[in-house]
Structures are given as structure tokens and as C-alpha cells.
PLY file of the C-alpha trace (Angstrom):
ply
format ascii 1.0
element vertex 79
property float x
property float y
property float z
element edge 78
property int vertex1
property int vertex2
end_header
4.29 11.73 -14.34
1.79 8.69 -15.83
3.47 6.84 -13.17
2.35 8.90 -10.17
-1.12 9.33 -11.16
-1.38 5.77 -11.19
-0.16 5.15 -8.08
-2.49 7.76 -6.73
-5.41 6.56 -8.32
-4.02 2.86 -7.31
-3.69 3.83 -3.74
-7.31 5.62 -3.67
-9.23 2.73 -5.67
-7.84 0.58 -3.17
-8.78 2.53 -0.20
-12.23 2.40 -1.76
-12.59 -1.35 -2.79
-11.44 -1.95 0.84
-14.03 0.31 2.46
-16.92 -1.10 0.37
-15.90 -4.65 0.87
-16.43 -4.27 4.45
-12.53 -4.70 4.80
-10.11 -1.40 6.58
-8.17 -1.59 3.69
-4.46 -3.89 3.41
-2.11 -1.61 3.90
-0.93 0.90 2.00
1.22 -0.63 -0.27
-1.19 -3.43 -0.87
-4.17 -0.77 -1.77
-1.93 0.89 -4.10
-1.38 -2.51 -6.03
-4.80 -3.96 -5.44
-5.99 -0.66 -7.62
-3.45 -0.84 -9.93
-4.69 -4.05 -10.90
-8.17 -3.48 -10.03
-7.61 -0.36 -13.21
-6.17 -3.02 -15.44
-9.11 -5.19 -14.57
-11.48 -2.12 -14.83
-10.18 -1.77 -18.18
-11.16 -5.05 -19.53
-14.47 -5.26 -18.16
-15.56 -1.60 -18.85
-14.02 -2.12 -22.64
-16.34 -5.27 -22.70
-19.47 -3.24 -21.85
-18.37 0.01 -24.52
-17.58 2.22 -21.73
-14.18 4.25 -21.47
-12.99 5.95 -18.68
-11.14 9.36 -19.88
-10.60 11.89 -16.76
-9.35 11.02 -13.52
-12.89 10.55 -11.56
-13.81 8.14 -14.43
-10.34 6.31 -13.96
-10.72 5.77 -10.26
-14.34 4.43 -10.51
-12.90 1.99 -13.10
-10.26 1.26 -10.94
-12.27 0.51 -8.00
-15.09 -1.55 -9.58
-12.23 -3.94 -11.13
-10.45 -3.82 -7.17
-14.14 -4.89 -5.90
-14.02 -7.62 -8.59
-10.38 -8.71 -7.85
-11.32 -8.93 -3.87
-14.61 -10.82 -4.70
-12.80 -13.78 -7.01
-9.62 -13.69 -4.13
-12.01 -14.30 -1.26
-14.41 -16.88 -3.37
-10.95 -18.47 -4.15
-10.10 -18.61 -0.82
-12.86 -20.38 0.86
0 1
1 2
2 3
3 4
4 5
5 6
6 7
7 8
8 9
9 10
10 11
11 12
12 13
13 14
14 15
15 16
16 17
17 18
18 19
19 20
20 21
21 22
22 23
23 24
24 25
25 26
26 27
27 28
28 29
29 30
30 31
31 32
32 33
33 34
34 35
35 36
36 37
37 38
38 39
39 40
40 41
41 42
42 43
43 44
44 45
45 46
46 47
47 48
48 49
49 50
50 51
51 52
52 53
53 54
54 55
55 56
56 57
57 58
58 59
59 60
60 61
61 62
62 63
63 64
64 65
65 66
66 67
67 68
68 69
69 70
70 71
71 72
72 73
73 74
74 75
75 76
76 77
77 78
């Protein structure tokens, strides 16, 4: 069941990251692994700072600031 909630969550933090970064999104598949590792990279930072996410509103808002991050280094990268 852990597995499905974090493809949901993946699959909405990457909707989100994609909206806010002026983007429509990269496919569905690619949203749902963008916020999978946008989570993981939500983790770190939001660890760094003292903050833990516990319920599933708090996971996807971790999960979409570390997607924004993730799309921000990829496109600085790329250029």
C-alpha cells in the first residue's frame, strides 16, 4: 500500500513542480518519478532545516519543493 501512496503523491508533486515551473508537466510517467525523487530530495533538505513532514499534505509539499529543486539544478545544468 506504501507503494501506491507514493506514486500518488509522486504523480501529484510532479503535476505541481511542473505547473509552478511554468512547464505543462512531462508526462505522466515522468511527473510520477520527478516527485518521487523530488520526496527523496524533500527529505534531505527539509531534515536539514528540522522540519518533518508526517501526513499526506505535509508529504506532497515536501515532495514538490524538492521536484522544484530537482527541475531548477536540471535546467541550470542544461544551459
Amino acid at each position: 500500500m506504501r507503494i501506491i501512496w507514493s506514486l500518488i503523491v509522486g504523480g501529484v508533486a510532479g503535476w505541481l513542480a511542473g505547473q509552478m515551473m511554468k512547464g505543462g508537466g512531462y508526462g505522466l510517467l515522468a511527473n510520477i518519478a520527478l516527485g518521487i525523487v523530488g520526496g527523496i530530495i524533500g527529505d534531505l533538505v527539509f531534515g536539514v532545516l528540522g522540519l518533518a513532514a508526517t501526513h499526506l499534505l505535509g508529504r506532497i509539499i515536501c515532495a514538490t519543493v524538492g521536484a522544484v529543486l530537482l527541475i531548477v539544478v536540471v535546467r541550470a545544468v542544461r544551459k
